[in-house]
FIKOL-306355 format. One record per residue (C-alpha): x, y, z; chain; residue number from 0. Coordinates in steps of 0.05 Angstrom, whole numbers, plus 5000, padded with zeros to 4 digits. Example, Ala and Ser with C-alpha at 12.3 -4.5 7.8 and 13.67 -1.06 7.14 Angstrom:
// FIKOL-306355
 east north   up chain resi
 5246  4910 5156     A    0
 5273  4979 5143     A    1
***
This chain:
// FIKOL-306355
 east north   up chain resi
 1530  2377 7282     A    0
 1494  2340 7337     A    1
 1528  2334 7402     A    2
 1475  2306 7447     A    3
 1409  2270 7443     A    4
 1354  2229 7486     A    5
 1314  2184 7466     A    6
 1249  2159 7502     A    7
 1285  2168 7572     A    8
 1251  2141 7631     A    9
 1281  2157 7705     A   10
 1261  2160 7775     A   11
 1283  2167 7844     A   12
 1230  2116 7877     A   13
 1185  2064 7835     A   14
 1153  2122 7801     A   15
 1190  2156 7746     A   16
 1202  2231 7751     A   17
 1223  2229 7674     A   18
 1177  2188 7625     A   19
 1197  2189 7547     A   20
 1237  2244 7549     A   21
 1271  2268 7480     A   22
 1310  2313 7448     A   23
 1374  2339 7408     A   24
 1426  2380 7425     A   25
 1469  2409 7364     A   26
 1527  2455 7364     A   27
 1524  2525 7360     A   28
 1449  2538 7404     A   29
 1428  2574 7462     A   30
 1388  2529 7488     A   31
 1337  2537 7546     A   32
 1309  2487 7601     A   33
 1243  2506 7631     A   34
 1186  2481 7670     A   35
 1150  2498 7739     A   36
 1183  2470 7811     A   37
 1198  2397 7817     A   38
 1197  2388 7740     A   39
 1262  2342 7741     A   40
 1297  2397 7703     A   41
 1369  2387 7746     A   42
 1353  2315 7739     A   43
 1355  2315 7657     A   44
 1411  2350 7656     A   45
 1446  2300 7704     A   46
 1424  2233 7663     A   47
 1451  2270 7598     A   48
 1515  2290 7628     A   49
 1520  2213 7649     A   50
 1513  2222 7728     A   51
 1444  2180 7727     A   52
 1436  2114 7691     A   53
 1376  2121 7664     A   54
 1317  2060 7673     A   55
 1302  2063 7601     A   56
 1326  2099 7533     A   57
 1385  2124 7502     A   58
 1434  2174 7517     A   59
 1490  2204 7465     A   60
 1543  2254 7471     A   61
 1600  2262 7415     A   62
 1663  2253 7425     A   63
 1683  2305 7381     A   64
 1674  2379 7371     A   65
 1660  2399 7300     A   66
 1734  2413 7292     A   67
 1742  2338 7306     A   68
 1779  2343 7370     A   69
 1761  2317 7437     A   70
 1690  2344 7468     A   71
 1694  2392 7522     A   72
 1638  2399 7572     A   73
 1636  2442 7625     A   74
 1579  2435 7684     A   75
 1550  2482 7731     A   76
 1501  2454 7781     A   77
 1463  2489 7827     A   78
 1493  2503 7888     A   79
 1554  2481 7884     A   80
 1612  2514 7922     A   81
 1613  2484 7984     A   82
 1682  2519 8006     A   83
 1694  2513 8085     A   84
 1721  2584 8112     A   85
 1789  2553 8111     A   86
 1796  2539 8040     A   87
 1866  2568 8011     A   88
 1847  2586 7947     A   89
 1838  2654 7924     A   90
 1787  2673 7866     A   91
 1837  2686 7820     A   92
 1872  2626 7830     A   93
 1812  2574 7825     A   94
 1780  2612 7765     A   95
 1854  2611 7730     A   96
 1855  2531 7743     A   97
 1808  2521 7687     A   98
 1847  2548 7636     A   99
 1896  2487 7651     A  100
 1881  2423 7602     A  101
 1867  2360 7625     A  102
 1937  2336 7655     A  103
 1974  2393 7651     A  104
 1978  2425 7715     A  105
 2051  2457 7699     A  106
 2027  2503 7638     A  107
 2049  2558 7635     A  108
 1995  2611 7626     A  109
 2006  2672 7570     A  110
 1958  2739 7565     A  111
 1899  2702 7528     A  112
 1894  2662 7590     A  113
 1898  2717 7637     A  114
 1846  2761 7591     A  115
 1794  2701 7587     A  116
 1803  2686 7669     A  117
 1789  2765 7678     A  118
 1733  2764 7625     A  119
 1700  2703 7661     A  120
 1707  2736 7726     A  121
 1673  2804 7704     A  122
 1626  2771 7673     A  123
 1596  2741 7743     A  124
 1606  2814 7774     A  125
 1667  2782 7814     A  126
 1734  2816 7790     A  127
 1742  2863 7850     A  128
 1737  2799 7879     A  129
 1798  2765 7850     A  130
 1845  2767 7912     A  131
 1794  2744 7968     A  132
 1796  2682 7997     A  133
 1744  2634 7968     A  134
 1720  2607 8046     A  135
 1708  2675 8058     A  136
 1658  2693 8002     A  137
 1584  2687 8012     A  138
 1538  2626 7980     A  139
 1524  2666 7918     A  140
 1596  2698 7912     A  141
 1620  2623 7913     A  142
 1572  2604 7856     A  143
 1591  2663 7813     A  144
 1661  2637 7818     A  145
 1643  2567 7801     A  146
 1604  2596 7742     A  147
 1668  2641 7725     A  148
 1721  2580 7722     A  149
 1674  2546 7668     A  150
 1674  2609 7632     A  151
 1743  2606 7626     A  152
 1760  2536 7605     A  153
 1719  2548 7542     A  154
 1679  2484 7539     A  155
 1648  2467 7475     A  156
 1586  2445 7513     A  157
 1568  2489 7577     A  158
 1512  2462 7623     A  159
 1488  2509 7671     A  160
 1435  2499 7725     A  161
 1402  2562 7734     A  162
 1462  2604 7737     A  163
 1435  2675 7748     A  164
 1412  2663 7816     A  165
 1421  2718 7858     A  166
 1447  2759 7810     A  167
 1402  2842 7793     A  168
 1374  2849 7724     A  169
 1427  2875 7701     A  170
 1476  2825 7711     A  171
 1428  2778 7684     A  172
 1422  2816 7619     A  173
 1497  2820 7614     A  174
 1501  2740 7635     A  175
 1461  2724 7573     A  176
 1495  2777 7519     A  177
 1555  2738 7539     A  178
 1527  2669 7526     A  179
 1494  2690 7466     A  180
 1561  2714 7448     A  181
 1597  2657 7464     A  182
 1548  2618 7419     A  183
 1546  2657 7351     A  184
 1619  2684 7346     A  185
 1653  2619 7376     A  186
 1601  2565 7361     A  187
 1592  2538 7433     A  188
 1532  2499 7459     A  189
 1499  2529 7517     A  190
 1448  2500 7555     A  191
 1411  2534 7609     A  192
 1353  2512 7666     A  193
 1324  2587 7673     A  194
 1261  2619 7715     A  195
 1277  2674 7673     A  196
 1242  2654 7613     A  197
 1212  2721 7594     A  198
 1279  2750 7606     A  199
 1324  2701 7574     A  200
 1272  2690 7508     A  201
 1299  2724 7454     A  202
 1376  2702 7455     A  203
 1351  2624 7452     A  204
 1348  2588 7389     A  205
 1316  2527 7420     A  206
 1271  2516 7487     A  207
 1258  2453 7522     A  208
 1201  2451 7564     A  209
 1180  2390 7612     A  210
 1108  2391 7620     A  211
 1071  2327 7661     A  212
 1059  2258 7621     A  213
 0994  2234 7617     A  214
 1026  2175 7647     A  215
 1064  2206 7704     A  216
 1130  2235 7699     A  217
 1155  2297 7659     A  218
 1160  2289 7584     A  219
 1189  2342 7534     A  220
 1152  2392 7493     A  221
 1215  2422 7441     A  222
 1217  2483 7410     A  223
 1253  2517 7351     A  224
 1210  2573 7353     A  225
 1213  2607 7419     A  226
 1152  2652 7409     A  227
 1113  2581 7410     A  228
 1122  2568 7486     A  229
 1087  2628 7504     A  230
 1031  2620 7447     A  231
 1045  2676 7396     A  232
 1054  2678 7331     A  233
 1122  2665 7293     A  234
***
């Protein structure tokens, strides 16, 4: 099933467009990776798909539905994103167990699968030890993991993540994708990933999308299935 696709998208910041004809599909159940060198407007596609830039030209569409024909989830991790003040109230637990609350249902009460997922999400990011800290006292990347962690635990059908292993040791990072990969073969989740990684990260994708420069300025996509073909090898 196809949950998102661009067609011949053209954006920019100035006069000159930092995305010229980009396209591509996006359907459920792939590990998908983003990749490209600095400056490649890879935070910036993900933005105009998500619908947080308008783009100049093109079409963007997301489904409403998952395949089970109920509303769309999407959950989106940016880079650098918590932002926390020292004073902030919260601890871990409690902001990573706020995403296991639907949409307008603040007074849920939470059962064990909640609790298991919110633990599962936040030993996934290396932050469970972590769970009664205040969040304004956590470093930058301790703040991130926990931004990264409540995603995890809303289970989105669609999870956008802007370079999410940041800071994190090999390890972690080979754990971080296991999970994903997990996520997307047993429960038929979308993920999609901007990655550095790339030689790392390779062989849990089923799809890579690489911006490259236009001929005409801009970044355009090159799209593919076979993974082996962005580094040149044979299938």
């Amino acid at each position: 099933m196809k949950l998102a696709s661009l067609h011949n998208i053209v954006f920019g910041y100035t006069h000159v467009p930092a995305l010229n004809g980009v396209s591509f599909e996006l359907n459920s159940g792939e590990f998908v990776g983003i990749t490209g060198p600095n400056g490649a407007s890879k935070s910036t596609m993900l933005k105009v798909m998500l619908g947080l830039l308008k783009p100049w030209e093109g079409e963007v569409n997301i489904s409403k539905k998952n395949c089970d024909g109920k509303r769309l989830t999407i959950g989106y991790v940016p880079q650098q994103i918590a932002s926390f003040n020292v004073g902030f109230p919260s601890t871990v637990i409690e902001l990573v167990r706020s995403g296991r609350y639907p949409r307008g249902k603040w007074f849920k009460r939470l059962d064990e699968n909640d609790d298991l997922q919110v633990k599962n999400a936040l030993e996934m990011v290396g932050m469970w030890e972590y769970r009664h800290h205040k969040i304004g006292a956590l470093s930058g990347g301790q703040k991130q993991k926990i931004c990264i962690a409540r995603t995890l635990a809303s289970e989105p059908d669609l999870l956008v993540l802007d370079e999410p292993t940041t800071g994190m040791d090999f390890e972690s990072r080979k754990g971080f994708y296991e999970f994903m990969s997990h996520q997307v073969k047993k429960h038929n989740r979308t993920v999609v990933m901007v990655t550095h990684d790339q030689d790392e990260v390779e062989d849990y994708l089923d799809k890579i999308i690489h911006l490259e420069k236009g001929e005409q300025g801009g970044w355009k996509c090159l799209t593919l299935n076979s993974c082996n073909g962005r580094f040149g090898l044979a299938d």
